[in-house]
C-alpha positions as CSV (number, residue, x, y, z in Angstrom):
1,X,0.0,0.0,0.0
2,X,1.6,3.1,-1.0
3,X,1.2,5.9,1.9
4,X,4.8,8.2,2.0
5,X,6.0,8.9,5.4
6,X,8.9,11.0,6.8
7,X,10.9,10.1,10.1
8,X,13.3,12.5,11.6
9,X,15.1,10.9,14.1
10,X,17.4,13.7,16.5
11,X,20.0,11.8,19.1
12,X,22.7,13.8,20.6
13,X,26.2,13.0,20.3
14,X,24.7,9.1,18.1
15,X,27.0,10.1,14.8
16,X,28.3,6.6,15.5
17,X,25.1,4.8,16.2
18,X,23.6,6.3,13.2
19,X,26.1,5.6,10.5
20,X,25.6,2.7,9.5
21,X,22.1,3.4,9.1
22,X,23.4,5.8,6.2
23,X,24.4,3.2,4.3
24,X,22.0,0.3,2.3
25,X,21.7,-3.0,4.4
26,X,19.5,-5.8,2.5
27,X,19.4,-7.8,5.9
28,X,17.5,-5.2,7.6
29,X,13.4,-5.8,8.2
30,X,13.1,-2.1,6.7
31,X,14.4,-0.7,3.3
32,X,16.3,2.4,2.9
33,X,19.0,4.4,4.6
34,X,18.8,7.7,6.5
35,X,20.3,11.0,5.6
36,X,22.1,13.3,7.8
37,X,20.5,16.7,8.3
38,X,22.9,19.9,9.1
39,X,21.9,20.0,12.9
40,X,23.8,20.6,15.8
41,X,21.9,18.2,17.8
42,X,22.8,15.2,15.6
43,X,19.5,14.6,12.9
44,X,18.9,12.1,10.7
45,X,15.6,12.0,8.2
46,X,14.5,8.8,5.8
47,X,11.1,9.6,3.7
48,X,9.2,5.8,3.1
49,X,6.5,5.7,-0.1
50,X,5.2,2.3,1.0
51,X,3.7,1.1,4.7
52,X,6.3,-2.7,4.0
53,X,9.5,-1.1,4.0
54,X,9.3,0.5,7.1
55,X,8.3,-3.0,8.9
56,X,10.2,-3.2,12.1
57,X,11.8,0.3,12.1
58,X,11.1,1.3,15.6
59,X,12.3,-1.7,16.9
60,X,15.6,-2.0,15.4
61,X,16.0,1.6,16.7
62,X,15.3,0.6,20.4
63,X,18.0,-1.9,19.5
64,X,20.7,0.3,19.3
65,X,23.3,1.3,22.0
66,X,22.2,5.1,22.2
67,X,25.1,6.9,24.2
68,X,22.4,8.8,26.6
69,X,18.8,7.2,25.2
70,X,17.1,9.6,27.0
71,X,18.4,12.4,24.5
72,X,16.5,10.1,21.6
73,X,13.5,11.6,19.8
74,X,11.6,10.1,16.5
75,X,9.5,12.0,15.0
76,X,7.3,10.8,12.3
77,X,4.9,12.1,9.6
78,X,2.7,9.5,7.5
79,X,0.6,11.3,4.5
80,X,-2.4,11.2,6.7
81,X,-1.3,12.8,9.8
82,X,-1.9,16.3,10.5
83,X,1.3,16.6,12.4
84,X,4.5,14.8,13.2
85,X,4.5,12.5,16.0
86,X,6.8,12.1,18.8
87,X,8.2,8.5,20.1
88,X,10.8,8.5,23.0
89,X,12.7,5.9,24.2
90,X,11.2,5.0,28.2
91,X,12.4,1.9,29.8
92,X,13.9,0.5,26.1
93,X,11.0,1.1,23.9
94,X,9.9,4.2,21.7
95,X,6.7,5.0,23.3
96,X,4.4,7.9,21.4
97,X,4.3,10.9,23.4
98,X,0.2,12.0,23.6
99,X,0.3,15.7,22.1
100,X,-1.8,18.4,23.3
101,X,-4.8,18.9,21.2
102,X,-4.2,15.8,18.8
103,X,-5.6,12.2,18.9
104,X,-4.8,8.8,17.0
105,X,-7.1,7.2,14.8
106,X,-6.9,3.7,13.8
107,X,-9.0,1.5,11.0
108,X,-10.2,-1.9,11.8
109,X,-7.4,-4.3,11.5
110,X,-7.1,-5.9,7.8
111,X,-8.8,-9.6,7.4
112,X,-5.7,-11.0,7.4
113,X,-2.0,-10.7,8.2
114,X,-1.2,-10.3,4.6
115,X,-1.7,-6.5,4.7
116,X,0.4,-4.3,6.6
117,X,-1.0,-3.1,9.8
118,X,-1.8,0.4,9.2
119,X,-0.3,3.4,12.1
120,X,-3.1,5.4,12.2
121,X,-4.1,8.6,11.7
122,X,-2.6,11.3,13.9
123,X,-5.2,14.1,13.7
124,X,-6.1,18.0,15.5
125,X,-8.6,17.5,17.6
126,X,-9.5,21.2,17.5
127,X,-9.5,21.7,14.2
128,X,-13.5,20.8,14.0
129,X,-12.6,17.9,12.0
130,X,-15.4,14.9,11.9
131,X,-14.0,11.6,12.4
132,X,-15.3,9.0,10.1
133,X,-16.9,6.1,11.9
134,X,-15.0,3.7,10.5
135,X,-11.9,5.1,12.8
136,X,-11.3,4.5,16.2
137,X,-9.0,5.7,18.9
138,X,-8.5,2.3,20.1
139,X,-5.6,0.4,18.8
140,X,-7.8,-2.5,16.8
141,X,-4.6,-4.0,15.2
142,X,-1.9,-5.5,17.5
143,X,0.8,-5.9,14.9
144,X,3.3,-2.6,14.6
145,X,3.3,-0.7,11.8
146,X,6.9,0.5,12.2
């Protein structure tokens, strides 16, 4: 399913962690390679056009041996989102940090495990928007999109 997402991932001082991430790696679960952005904070972005690819990103990011994990941010943008999200690493796992004023919306889990599980839709909540009644803010598919 093609839906483009952006991830921005900003880690203090994690040139070293992150470099190898720069390069292609076919025995990854994810496809592509991240570019460095011109921060002083140490930023790296990777755009996705297809929900596959990006299979197991998140997780392989927890992997990693951050030098002070608590400096770790991810911030992510799918097509449908109104606004980036923010993950944080608590107790080893990226966790979504709830923004003020936003919600996430997710569709029914797919009829099988053949599609990819879909992240949701991170919307405004006070931007008047209807939400369509298909959606809920319950997670209805356990698998992880990233």
């Amino acid at each position: 399913m093609s839906r483009i997402a952006q991830v921005i991932v900003l880690a203090m001082d994690a040139d070293e962690v992150m470099e190898p991430l720069t390069r292609p790696d076919e025995s990854r679960t994810w496809r592509g390679q991240f570019e460095p952005l011109d921060l002083f904070v140490g930023g790296w972005v990777i755009e996705f056009d297809r929900m596959r690819p990006r299979s197991g990103l998140l997780k392989h990011l927890e992997s990693l041996p951050w030098p002070d994990p608590r400096k770790v941010q991810v911030l992510i943008h799918d097509e449908e989102d109104d606004c980036f999200g923010l993950w944080i690493l608590y107790d080893g796992a990226l966790v979504e940090v709830p923004l003020p004023h936003t919600q996430r919306f997710y569709d029914p889990a797919p009829p099988t495990d053949g599609h990819p599980p879909s992240p949701g839709y991170l919307w405004r909540t006070d931007a008047g928007s209807t939400v369509p009644a298909r959606l809920s803010a319950e997670r209805q598919d356990p698998r992880s999109a990233w």
